[in-house]
C-alpha positions as CSV (number, residue, x, y, z in Angstrom):
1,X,-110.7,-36.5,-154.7
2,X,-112.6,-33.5,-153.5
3,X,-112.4,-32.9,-149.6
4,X,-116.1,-34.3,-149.4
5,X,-115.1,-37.3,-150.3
6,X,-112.3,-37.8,-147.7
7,X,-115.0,-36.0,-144.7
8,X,-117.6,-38.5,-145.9
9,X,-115.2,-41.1,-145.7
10,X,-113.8,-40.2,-142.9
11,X,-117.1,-40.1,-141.0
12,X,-118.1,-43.5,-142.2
13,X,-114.6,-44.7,-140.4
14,X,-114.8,-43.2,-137.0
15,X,-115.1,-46.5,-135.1
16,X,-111.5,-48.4,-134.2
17,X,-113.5,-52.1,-135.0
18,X,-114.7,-50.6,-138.5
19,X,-110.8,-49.2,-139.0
20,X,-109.4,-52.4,-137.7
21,X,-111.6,-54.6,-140.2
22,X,-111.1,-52.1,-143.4
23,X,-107.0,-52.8,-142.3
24,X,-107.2,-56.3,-142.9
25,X,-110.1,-56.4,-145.7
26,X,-109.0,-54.0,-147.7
27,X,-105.3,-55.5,-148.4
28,X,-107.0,-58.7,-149.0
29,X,-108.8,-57.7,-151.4
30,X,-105.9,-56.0,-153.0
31,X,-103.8,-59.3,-152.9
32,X,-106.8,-61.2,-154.2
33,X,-106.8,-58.9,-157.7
34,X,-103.7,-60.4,-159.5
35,X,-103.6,-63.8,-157.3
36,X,-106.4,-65.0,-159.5
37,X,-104.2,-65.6,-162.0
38,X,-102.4,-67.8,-159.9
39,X,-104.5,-69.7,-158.0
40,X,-108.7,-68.5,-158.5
41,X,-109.5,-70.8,-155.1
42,X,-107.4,-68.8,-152.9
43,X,-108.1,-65.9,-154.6
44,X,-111.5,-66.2,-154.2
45,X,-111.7,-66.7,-150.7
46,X,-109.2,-63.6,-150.1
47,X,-111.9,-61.6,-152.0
48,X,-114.9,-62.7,-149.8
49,X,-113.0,-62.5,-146.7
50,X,-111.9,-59.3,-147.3
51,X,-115.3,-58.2,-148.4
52,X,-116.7,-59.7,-145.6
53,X,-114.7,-57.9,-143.1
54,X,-115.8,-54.5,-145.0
55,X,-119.1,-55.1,-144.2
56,X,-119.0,-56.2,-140.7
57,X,-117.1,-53.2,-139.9
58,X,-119.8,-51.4,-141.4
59,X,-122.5,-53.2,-139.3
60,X,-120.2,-52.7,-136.1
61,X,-120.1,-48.5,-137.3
62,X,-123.9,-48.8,-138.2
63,X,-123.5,-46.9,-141.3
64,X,-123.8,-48.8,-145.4
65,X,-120.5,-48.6,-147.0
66,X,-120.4,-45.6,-148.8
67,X,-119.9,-47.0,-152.3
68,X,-123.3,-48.4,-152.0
69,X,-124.2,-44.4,-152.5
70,X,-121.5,-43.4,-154.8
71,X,-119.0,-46.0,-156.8
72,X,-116.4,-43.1,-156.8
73,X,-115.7,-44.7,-153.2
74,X,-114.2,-48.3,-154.5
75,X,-111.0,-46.3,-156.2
């Protein structure tokens, strides 16, 4: 990815909450991926957790995610 990519990201990340919550969300949403082959219940509420977490670190940074912009951001 271009270096504006990582500075925009990087400035959408500055608060430790917002890093904390991306931590935990983003590795459940990961984990969530192939487990809905497995079992779609858990799965499911992995996803939304972890989604969840994304955006209230978001709200605590005061900033939109930045794939709401530009989908390049959810590789």
């Amino acid at each position: 990815m271009p270096d504006s990519f990582i500075d925009n990201y990087k400035a959408k990340h500055q608060h430790p909450l917002n890093q904390l919550t991306h931590s935990v969300g983003i590795p459940l949403i990961v984990v969530s991926l192939p487990l809905f082959f497995l079992s779609w219940r858990w799965a499911l509420v992995l996803f939304a957790v972890g989604w969840a977490l994304q955006f209230i670190g978001h709200a605590i940074e005061g900033n939109r995610p930045a794939f709401l912009k530009n989908p390049l951001y959810l590789l």
